[in-house]
KEFIZA-400449 format. One record per residue (C-alpha): residue in one letter; x negated, y, z. Coordinates in nm, 4 decimals, decimal comma. Layout:
A  X  Y  Z
...
! end
This chain:
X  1,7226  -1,6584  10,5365
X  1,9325  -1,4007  10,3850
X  1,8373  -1,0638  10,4615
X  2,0453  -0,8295  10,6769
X  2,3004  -0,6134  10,4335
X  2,5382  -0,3745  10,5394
X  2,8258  -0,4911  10,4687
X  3,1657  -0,3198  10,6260
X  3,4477  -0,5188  10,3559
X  3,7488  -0,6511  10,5186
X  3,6917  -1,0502  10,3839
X  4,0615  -1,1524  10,5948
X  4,2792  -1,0613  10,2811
X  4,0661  -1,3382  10,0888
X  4,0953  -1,5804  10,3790
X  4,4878  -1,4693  10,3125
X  4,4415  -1,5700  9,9525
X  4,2968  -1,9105  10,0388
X  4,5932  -2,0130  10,2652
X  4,8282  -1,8688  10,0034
X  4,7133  -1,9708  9,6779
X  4,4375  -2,2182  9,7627
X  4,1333  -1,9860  9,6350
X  4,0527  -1,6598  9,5856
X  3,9633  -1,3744  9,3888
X  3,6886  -1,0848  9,4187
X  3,6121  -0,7685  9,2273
X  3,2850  -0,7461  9,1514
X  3,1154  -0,3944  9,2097
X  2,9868  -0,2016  8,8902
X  2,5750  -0,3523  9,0319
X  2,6753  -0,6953  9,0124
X  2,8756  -0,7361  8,7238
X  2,5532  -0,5343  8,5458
X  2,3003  -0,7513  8,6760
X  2,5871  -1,1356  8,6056
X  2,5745  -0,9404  8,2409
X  2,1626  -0,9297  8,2537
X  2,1777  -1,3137  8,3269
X  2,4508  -1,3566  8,0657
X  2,2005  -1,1843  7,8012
X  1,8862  -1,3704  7,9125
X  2,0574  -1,7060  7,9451
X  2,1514  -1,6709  7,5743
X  1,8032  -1,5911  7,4955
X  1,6493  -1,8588  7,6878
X  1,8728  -2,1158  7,5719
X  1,8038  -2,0605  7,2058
X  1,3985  -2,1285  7,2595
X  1,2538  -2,4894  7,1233
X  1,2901  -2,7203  7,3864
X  0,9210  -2,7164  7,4418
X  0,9581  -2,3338  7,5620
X  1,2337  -2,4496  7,8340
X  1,1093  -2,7998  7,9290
X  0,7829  -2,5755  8,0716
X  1,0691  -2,3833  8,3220
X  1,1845  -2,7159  8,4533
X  1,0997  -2,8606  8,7600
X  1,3892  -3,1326  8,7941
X  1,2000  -3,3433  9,1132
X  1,2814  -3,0477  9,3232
X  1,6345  -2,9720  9,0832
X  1,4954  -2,6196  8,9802
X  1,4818  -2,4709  8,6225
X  1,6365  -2,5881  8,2834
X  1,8047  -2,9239  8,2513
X  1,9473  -3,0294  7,9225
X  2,2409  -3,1594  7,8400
X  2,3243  -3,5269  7,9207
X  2,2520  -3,6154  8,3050
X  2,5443  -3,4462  8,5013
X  2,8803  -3,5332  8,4178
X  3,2244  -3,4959  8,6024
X  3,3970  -3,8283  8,6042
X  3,1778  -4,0770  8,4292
X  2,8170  -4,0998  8,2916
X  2,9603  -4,2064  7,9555
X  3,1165  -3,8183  7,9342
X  2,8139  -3,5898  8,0327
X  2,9238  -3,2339  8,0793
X  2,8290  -3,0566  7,7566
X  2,6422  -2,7979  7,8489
X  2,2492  -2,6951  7,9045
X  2,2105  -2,5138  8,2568
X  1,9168  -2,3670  8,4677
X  1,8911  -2,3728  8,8159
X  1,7856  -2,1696  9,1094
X  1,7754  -2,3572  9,4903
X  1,7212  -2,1207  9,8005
X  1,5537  -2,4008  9,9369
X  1,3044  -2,3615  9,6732
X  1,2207  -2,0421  9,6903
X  0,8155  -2,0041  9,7913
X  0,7705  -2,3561  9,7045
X  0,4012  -2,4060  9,5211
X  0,5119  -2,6579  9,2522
X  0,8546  -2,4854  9,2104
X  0,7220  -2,1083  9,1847
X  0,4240  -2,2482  8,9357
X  0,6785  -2,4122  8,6882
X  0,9410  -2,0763  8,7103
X  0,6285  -1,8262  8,7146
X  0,7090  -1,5751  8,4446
X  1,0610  -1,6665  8,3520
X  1,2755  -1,3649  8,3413
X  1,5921  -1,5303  8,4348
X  1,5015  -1,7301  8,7187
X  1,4057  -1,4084  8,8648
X  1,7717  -1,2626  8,7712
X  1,9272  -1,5513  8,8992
X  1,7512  -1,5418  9,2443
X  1,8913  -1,1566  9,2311
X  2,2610  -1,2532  9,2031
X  2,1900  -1,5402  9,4497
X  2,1372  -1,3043  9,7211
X  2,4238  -1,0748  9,5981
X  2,7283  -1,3586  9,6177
X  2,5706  -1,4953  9,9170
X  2,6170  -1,1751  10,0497
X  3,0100  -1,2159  10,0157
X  2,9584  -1,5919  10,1146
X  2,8293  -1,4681  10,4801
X  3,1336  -1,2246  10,4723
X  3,3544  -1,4959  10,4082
X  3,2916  -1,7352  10,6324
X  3,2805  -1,5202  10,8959
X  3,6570  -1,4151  10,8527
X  3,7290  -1,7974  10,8119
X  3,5766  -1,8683  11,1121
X  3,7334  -1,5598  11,2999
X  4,0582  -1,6867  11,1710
X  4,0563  -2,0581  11,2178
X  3,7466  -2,0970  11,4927
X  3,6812  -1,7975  11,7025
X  3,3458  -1,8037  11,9075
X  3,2955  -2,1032  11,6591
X  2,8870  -2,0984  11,5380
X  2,7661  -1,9375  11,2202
X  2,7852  -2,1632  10,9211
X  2,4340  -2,1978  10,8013
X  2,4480  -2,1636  10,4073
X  2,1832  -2,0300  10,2698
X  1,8650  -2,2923  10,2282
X  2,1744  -2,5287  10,0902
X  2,3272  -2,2918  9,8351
X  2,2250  -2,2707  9,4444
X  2,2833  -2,0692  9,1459
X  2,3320  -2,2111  8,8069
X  2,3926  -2,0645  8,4640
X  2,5692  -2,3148  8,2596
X  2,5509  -2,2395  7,8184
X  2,8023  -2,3884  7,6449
X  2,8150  -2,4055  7,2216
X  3,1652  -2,5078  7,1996
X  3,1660  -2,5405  6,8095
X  2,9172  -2,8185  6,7975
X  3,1057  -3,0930  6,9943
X  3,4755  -3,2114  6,8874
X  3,5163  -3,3266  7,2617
X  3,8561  -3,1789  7,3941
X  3,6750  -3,1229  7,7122
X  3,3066  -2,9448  7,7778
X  3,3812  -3,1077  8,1122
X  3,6152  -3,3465  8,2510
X  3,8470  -3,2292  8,5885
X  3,6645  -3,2610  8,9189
X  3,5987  -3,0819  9,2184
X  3,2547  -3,0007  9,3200
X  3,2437  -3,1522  9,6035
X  3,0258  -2,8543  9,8104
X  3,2367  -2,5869  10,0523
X  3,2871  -2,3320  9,7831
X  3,2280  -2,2187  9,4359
X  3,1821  -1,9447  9,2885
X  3,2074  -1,8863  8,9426
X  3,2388  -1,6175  8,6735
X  3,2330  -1,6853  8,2854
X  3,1809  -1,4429  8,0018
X  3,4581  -1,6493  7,7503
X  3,7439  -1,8563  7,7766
X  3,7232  -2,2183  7,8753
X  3,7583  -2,2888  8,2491
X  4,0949  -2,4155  8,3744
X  4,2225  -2,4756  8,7476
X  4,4750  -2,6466  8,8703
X  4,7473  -2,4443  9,0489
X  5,0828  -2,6313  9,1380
X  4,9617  -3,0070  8,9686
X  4,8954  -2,8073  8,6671
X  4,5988  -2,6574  8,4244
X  4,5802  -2,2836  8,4110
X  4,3551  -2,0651  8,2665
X  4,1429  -1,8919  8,5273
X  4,0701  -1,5826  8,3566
X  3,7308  -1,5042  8,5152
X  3,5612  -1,3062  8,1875
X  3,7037  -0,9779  8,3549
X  3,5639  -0,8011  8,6244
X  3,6131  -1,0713  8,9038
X  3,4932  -1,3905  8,9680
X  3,6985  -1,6685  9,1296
X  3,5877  -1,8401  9,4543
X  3,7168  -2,2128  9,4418
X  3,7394  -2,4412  9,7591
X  3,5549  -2,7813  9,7495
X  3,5996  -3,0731  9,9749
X  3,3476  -2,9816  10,2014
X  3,5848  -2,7134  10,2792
X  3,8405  -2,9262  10,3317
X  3,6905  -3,1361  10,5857
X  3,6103  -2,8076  10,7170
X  3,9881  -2,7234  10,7667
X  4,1655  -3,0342  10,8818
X  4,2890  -3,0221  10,5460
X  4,4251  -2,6928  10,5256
X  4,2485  -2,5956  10,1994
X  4,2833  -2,8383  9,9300
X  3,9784  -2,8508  9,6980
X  4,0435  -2,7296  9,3649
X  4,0111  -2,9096  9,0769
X  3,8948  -2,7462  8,7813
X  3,7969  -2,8301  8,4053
X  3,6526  -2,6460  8,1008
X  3,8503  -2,7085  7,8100
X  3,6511  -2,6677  7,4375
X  3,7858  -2,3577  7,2520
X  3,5851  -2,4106  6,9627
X  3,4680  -2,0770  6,9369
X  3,1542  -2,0357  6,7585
X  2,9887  -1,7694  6,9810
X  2,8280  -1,9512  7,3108
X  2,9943  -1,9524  7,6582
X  2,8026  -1,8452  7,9182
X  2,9155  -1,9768  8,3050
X  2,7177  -1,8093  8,6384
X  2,7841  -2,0479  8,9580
X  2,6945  -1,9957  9,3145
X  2,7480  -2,3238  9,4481
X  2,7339  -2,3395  9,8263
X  2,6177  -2,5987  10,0688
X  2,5482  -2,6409  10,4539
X  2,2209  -2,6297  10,5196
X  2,1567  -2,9765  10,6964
X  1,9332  -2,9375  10,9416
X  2,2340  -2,8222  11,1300
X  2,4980  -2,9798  11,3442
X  2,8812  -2,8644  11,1850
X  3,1597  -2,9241  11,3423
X  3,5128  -2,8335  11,2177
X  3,6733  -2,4949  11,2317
X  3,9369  -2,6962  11,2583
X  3,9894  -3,0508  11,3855
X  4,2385  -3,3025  11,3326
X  4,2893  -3,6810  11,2243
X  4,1863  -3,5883  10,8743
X  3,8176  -3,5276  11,0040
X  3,7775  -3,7135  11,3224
X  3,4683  -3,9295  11,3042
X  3,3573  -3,7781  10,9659
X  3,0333  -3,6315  10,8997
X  3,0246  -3,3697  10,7289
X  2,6300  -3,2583  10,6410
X  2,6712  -3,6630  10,5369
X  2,9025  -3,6001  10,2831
X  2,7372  -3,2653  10,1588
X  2,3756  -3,4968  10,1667
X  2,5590  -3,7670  9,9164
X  2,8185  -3,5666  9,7296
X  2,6120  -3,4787  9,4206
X  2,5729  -3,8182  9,3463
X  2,8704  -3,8510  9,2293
X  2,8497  -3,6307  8,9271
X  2,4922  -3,7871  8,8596
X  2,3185  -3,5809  9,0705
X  2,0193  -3,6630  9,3590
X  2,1656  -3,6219  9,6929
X  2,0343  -3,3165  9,8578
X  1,7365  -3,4673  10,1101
X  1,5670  -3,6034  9,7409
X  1,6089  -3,2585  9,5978
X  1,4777  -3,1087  9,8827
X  1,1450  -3,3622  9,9125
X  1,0784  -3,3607  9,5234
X  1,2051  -3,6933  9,4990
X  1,4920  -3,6155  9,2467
X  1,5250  -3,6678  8,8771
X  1,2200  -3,8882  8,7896
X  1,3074  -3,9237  8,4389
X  1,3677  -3,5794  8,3850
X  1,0312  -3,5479  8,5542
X  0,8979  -3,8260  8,2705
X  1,1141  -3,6867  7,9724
X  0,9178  -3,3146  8,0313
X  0,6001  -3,4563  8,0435
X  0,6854  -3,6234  7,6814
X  0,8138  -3,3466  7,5050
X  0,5366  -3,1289  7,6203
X  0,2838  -3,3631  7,5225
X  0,3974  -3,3496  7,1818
X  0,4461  -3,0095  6,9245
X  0,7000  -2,7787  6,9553
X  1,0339  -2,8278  6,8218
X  1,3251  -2,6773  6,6737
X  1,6109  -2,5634  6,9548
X  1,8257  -2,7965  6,8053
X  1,6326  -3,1349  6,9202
X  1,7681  -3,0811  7,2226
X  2,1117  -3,1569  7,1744
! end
């Protein structure tokens, strides 16, 4: 559970945004975008160890740690996203296995930091949506769903047009900020830049959201176009699910929704980008090749960074 914060921002102008624009922006405080810049710094370090180093930090039954490039993708398998990421699950968090395989890795710990920062705004948020769209409606339950991810990009090594292919990500919301050019959104049936190496970070509506609505917010669809730049692009994501040992009804209900289930959808939705659905992540049962392929390479000596793309 996330622990109480005071908290006294006024979230309704970014509900505003959201029925205006179809997502929103926040400012980040001077704390947070230090400690997003701490992550930025220690992904780049992390990601530049021999594959050995990172295979140890992954625990992919339980979709926790480093995953390398290849298994997620956006559209098809035959186009993986081309990226390297780590991942940090609240679900996780206290788990034996999960906290034996992350034990002593400086940016899972930073990670787990900023995860309890955005959620912070999260819990702001949906508490405007609600008092906007569903008063006396529940509290959303969030937190044992949502995950953060750093995503590390080396744009100059693929000739791909696309580091990944349009989509929407298919959970209630998004949150993203990037330290370099790349990600576009779709505002008005066309790409835009979305600008997010400043000092704010974009929150982007996904289906789940939708559903959530009657269809009032549209989920955004997004890609990350290759700029070729030689440097590495770094990408921090909250990415936020209902918890689903929970019963969720709409804020607000309408043919769109009737009949649907929506924890359902969040349980299955990652499997369309490759991913296990959220009740295998949550037993250990995901990724059993990932599982296999870690065992392999750290069976064998140590190798170059570079072996791993």
């Amino acid at each position: 559970m996330l622990p109480p914060v005071n908290d006294d921002r006024d979230y309704a102008p970014l509900v505003r945004q959201f029925e205006e624009k179809g997502y929103a922006r926040i400012r980040l405080t001077d704390a947070l975008a230090r400690d997003i810049e701490r992550v930025y710094g220690l992904g780049r370090e992390f990601f530049n160890r021999p594959e050995v180093e990172k295979q140890t930090y992954s625990m992919q039954s339980f979709v926790e740690g480093y995953r390398e490039l290849g298994p997620e993708y956006s559209q098809v398998p035959e186009r993986p996203d081309l990226t390297e990421s780590f991942s940090a699950w609240n679900r996780n968090r206290g788990r034996a296995e999960v906290e034996a395989a992350v034990a002593g890795c400086e940016l899972h710990g930073a990670l787990r930091e900023v995860s309890d920062q955005l959620s912070v705004l999260v819990r702001g948020l949906f508490g405007a949506m609600r008092d906007r769209w569903a008063p006396g409606h529940p509290d959303l339950g969030f937190y044992r769903g949502t995950y953060v991810q750093i995503n590390y990009y080396e744009p100059f090594r693929h000739s791909a047009e696309m580091l990944q292919d349009s989509h929407e990500d298919a959970h209630l919301l998004t949150l993203v900020k990037a330290n370099a050019p790349g990600l576009e959104i779709e505002v008005d049936g066309k790409f835009i830049p979305a600008e997010v190496e400043g000092d704010e970070l974009v929150v982007m509506p996904g289906s789940l959201l939708t559903l959530m609505t009657g269809g009032k917010i549209k989920p955004m669809y997004h890609q990350v176009r290759n700029s070729r730049r030689r440097d590495p692009r770094c990408s921090l994501m909250l990415f936020v699910n209902p918890e689903i040992d929970q019963k969720l009804e709409p804020w607000i209900r309408n043919e769109t929704n009737t009949g649907i289930d929506i924890i359902e959808r969040a349980n299955e939705g990652p499997k369309q980008f490759g991913m296990p659905t959220l009740v295998d992540g949550d037993s250990g049962e995901a990724f059993p090749e990932l599982m296999d392929h870690k065992e392999a390479v750290l069976a064998h000596k140590p190798q170059s960074a570079s072996g791993a793309r």
